[in-house]
N, C-alpha and C positions, 0 to 999 in steps of 0.2 A: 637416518639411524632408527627412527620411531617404527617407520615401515618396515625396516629389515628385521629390526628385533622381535617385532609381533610377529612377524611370517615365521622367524627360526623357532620362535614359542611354543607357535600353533604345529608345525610339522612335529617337532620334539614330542610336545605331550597326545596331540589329540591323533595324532597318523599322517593327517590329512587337515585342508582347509574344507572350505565350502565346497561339495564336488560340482555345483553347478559354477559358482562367479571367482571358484579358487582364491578365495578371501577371509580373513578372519571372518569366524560367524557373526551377525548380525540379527538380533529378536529371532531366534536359533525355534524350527518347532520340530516336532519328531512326527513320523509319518506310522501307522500300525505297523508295517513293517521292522520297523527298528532304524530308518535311518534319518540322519537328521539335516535338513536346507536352512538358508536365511528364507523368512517369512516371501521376501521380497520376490527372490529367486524363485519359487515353487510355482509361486503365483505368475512369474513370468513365462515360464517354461509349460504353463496348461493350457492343455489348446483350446480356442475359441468355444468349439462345442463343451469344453468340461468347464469354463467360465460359465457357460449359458444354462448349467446343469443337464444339457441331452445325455451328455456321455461322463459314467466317470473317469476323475482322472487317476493317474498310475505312478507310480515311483519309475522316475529317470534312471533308476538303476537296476533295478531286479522288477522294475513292470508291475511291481502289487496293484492292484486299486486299491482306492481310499472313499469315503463321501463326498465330501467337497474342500478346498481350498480351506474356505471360512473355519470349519469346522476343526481345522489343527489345533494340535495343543500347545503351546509354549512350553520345552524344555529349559524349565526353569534354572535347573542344574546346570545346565550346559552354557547358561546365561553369564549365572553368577561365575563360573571358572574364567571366562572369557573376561568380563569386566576387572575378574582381581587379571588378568593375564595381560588387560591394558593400561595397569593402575602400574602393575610391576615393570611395564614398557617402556613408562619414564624415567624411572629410576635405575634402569638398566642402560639407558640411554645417554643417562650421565654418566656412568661406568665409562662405556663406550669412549665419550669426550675427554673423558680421566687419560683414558687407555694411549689413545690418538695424542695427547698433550705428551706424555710421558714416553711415546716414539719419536717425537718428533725431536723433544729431545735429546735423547740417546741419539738417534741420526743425527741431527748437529755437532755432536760431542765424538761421535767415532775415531772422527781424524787425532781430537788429542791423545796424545801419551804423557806416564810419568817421565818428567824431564832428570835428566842427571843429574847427581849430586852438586856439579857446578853453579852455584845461584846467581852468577853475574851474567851467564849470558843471555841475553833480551828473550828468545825466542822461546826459548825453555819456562825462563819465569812468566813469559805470556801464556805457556801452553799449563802452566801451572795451577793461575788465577782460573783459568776455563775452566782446568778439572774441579776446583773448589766452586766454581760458581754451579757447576753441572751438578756436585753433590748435593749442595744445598736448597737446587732447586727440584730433587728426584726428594730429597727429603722432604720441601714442602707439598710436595704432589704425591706421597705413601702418608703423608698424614690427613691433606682433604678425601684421602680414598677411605681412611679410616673410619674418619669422621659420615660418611657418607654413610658407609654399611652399619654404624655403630651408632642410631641416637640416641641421645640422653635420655636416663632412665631417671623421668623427674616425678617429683608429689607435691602432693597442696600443701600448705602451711596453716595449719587448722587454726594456730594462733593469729594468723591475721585476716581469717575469714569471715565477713560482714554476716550479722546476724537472719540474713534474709539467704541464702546460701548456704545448702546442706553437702557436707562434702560423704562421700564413700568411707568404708569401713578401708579399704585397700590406700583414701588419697589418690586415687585416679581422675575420678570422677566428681565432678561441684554441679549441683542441679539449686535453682530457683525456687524459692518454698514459701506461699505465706504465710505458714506459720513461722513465726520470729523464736528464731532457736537459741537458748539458754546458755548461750557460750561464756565464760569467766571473764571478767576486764579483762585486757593485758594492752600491754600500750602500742601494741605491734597492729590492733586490731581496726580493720575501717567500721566507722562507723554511719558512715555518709549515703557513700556511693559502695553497692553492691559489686566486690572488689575481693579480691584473694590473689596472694601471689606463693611461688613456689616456694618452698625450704633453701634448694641450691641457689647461689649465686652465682656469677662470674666473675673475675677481675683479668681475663687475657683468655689467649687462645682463639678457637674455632667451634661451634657449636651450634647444632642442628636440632631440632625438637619439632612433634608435629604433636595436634593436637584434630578432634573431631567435634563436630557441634551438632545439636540438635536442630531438623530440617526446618522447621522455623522458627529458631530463635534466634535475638537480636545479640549480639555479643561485640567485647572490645579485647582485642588480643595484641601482648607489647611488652615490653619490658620498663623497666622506673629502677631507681636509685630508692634504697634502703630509706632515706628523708626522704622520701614522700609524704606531705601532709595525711594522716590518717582520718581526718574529716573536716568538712565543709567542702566549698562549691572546688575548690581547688585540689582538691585529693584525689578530683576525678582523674583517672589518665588521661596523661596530652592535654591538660589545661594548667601543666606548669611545666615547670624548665626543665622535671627533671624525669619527666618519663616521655616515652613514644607509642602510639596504640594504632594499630588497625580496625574501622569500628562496621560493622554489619547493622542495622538498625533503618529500620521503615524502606525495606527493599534500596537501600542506598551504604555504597563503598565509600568510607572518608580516613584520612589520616588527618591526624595532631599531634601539635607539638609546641608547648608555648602559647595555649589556647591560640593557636591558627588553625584552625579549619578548615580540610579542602576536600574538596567530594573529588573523588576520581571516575575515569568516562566506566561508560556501562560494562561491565565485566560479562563474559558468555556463559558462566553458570553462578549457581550462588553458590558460594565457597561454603563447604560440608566439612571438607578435610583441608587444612592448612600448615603447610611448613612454617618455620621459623629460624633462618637461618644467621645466626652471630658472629662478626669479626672485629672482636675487641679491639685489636691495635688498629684494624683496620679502619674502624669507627664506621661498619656496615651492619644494618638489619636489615633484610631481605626477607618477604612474603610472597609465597607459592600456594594457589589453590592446585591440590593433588588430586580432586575426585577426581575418576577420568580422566582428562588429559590437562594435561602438567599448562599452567597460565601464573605467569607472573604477574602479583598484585601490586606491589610498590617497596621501593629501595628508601629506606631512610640510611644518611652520609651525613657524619658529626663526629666528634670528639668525646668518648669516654674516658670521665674522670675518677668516679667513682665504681664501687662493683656493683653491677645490674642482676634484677631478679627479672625471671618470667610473670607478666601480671596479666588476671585475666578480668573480666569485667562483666556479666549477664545485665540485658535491661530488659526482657519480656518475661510474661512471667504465665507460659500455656503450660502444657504439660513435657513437651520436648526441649524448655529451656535448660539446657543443659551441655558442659565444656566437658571432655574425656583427654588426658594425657597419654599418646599411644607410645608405645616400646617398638615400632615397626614404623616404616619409612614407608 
């Protein structure tokens, strides 16, 4: 699905792929001419003598010469289109599996009909239960479609934000500050552990929220119960009973819960951008790193009693420490 989608992407918006390796662009550079190769490909396709600098080499397509190879410039523009064109490939791709799910059912279901008004006879009332199970299950699958295309439109809760933690004029954004900021008591507030959670809560349903982090900062992303201790060593998320955290800190992936501690194996990039995926009755929280290409971080599976808040957590404190709540998938 991931393949097909980027290719119908690239045809769609750009004309064309790569006209030498017919592929999404790859470190994309532009040639004087105007047209543009994967770095890789231009370099592959010059012949020996314009490697060697004897002769220069030419555009594969309309023959220009150029100087050399080396000397391309990266189309920068054409970079960035590309990377949001494979960020959006995911999440299209779940569409796709929506899509597939929701044929598959309707093809299962074809053969029932409404059955006659007669309700005693077996095959009718059999063919009846299928149509109800068929609806309820098209309605659960038009509302994860929902929920996909629509994430929660969340903010910070300034009254519970740890005085080392400066949040945005907007509530989007919470950045790390040493300057210790002048916030009012209120008893909602940590005072411990450098900590803020959302305004919204949950008590049921399905809910999806992504958030972005600063490329080296350390952070703790999860959700907690309203009692949550608001200070000492126990307030921290994932070192009581009543919250769950995903934590980034000293180049190492770990979950908690109940202060149990477990480092998860080495992840292939460091998570930048991460979903957060909610199903209350379901008693699932699921984490997704989104930069790039779509990697599953770790499934927490439990019992919600209470209503849960989005919690978030910074522990370094550079210039890039910093959590952003995004409106886009």
């Amino acid at each position: 699905f991931l393949l097909l989608t980027e290719t119908l992407i690239t045809q769609k918006c750009f004309g064309n792929d790569c006209p030498i390796c017919f592929q999404l662009f790859c470190d994309p550079v532009v040639l004087p001419c105007g047209h543009n190769y994967c770095r890789t490909c231009i370099w592959t396709t010059a012949s020996p003598a314009s490697k060697s600098g004897q002769t220069p080499p030419c555009c594969p397509e309309c023959r220009g010469k150029f100087q050399d190879v080396e000397s391309l410039q990266k189309n920068f523009k054409l970079c960035n289109i590309v990377e949001g064109f494979r960020a959006s490939a995911s999440h299209l791709e779940r569409f796709l599996l929506i899509d597939e799910k929701m044929r598959e059912v309707i093809t299962s279901n074809s053969s029932s009909q409404i059955p006659p008004k007669n309700p005693f006879n077996g095959k009718h009332l059999q063919a009846s239960l299928k149509t109800q199970d068929f609806r309820l299950e098209m309605t659960h699958l038009l509302d994860s479609l929902h929920i996909l295309l629509n994430p929660m439109e969340l903010t910070f809760n300034l009254c519970t934000a740890h005085p080392s933690l400066l949040v945005s004029n907007d509530l989007h954004t919470v950045k790390y500050t040493p300057t210790k900021q002048l916030y009012p008591e209120h008893p909602e507030r940590f005072t411990s552990a450098p900590q803020i959670l959302c305004t919204k809560g949950f008590s049921g349903g399905e809910h999806i929220w992504v958030v972005e982090v600063g490329a080296n900062a350390m952070w703790s992303l999860g959700i907690c119960y309203k009692s949550i201790p608001r200070c000492g060593d126990h307030s921290r998320l994932g070192h009581n009973s009543v919250s769950w955290r995903l934590q980034w800190k000293n180049s190492k992936l770990t979950v908690c819960q109940s202060s149990c501690n477990v480092a998860l194996v080495e992840v292939k990039n460091h998570p930048q951008r991460v979903e957060i995926a909610l199903d209350y009755e379901g008693g699932v929280l699921t984490f997704h790193s989104t930069k790039g290409h779509r990697e599953h971080l770790y499934t927490f599976r439990t019992v919600f009693r209470e209503p849960v808040y989005p919690a978030f957590s910074i522990h370094s404190n550079t210039p890039d420490s910093w959590i952003s709540l995004q409106s886009e998938l």
